[in-house]
C-alpha positions, 0 to 999 in steps of 0.5 A: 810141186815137188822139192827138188832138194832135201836137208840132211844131217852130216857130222855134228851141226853140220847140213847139206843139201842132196838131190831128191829123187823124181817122184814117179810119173813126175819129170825132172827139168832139164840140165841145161834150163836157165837157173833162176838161182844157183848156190855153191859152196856156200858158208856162214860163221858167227864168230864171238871171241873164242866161240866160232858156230858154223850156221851154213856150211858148203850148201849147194842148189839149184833152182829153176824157175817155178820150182820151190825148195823147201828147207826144213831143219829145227830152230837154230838149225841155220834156214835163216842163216841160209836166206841172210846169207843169199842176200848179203844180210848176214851182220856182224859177228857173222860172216859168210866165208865163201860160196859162189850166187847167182841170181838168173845167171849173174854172180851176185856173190861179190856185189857191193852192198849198194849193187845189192841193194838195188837187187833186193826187194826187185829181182829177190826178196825174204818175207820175214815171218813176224810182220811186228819185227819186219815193219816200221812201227812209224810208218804206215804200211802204205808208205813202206810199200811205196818207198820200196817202189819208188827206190827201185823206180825212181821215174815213177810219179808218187800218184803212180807209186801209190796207185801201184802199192794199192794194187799189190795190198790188194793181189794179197787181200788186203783192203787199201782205205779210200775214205780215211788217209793211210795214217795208223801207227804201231797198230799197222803190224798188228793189223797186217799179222792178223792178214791170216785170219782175217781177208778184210784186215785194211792197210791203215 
């Protein structure tokens, strides 16, 4: 699928993001589709006594449903900066100091970080790219799994929650135990890492 948005340099340190051209025999979606995510003027600053660094600076997109947006850019370069800021994740010394989100048409841009929080990991979500980093070394996977369902469906019987963790592990291969309880430790992020190289890698 093509990408409808492209990163490119401005000024020092500086990025936008710029429409790319449809790819020949290739048809551009519609102006007036619905937007399953719309960014504007969007802005991060990591602020550190005399030291300001500007990581997002007035990003602008579109994207609708189906469509991917790839955003490349060398390390440091502000992509996760980018992510962090579209789910209020940014921490301190960071900050986002403006730009307008909205998430399947509602402005999300000026939520509570409680309104936020029942917005994440349901309606929208980052997959961190180090499962050892991302995952609680004192919890099983299965658990972790579960916690997120159930903080999002509170009405939903543990059994049922389960059940459901069971069928997500498995959409993405990975083999959910029925002899043994889901009990391993720190091993489990390991374990869930090592997902790209094996299709048997169990949710401990």
């Amino acid at each position: 699928m093509r990408l409808p948005w492209s990163i490119s340099q401005h000024g020092a340190g500086a990025e936008a993001l710029e429409p790319q051209q449809p790819d020949n025999g290739s048809t551009a979606t519609a102006p007036d589709a619905e937007l399953a995510l719309s960014v504007r003027n969007l802005s991060t600053v990591y602020a550190d006594g005399d030291s300001t660094v500007q990581a997002v600076r007035d990003v602008s997109f579109d994207m609708h449903p189906t469509e991917r947006l790839g955003v490349v850019g060398e390390s440091g370069s502000g992509k996760s900066a980018l992510a962090l800021s579209i789910l209020g994740l940014i921490e301190p010394p960071g900050r986002v100091l403006g730009g307008e989100i909205s998430l399947g048409g509602r402005d999300i841009s000026k939520l509570s970080d409680r309104a936020l929080g029942a917005i994440r990991g349901k309606d929208i979500a980052l997959v961190l790219q180090d499962p050892m980093s991302a995952l609680d070394p004192v919890k099983t996977i299965g658990a972790q799994v579960v916690e997120a369902i159930t903080a999002h469906e509170p009405e939903l019987r543990r059994a049922a929650a389960r059940k459901r963790a069971a069928e997500l592990l498995k959409e993405v291969e990975i083999v959910v135990s029925t002899t043994t309880r889901t009990s391993t430790r720190a091993g489990c992020a390991s374990a869930w890492r090592s997902r790209s190289r094996s299709p048997t890698t169990r949710a401990c």
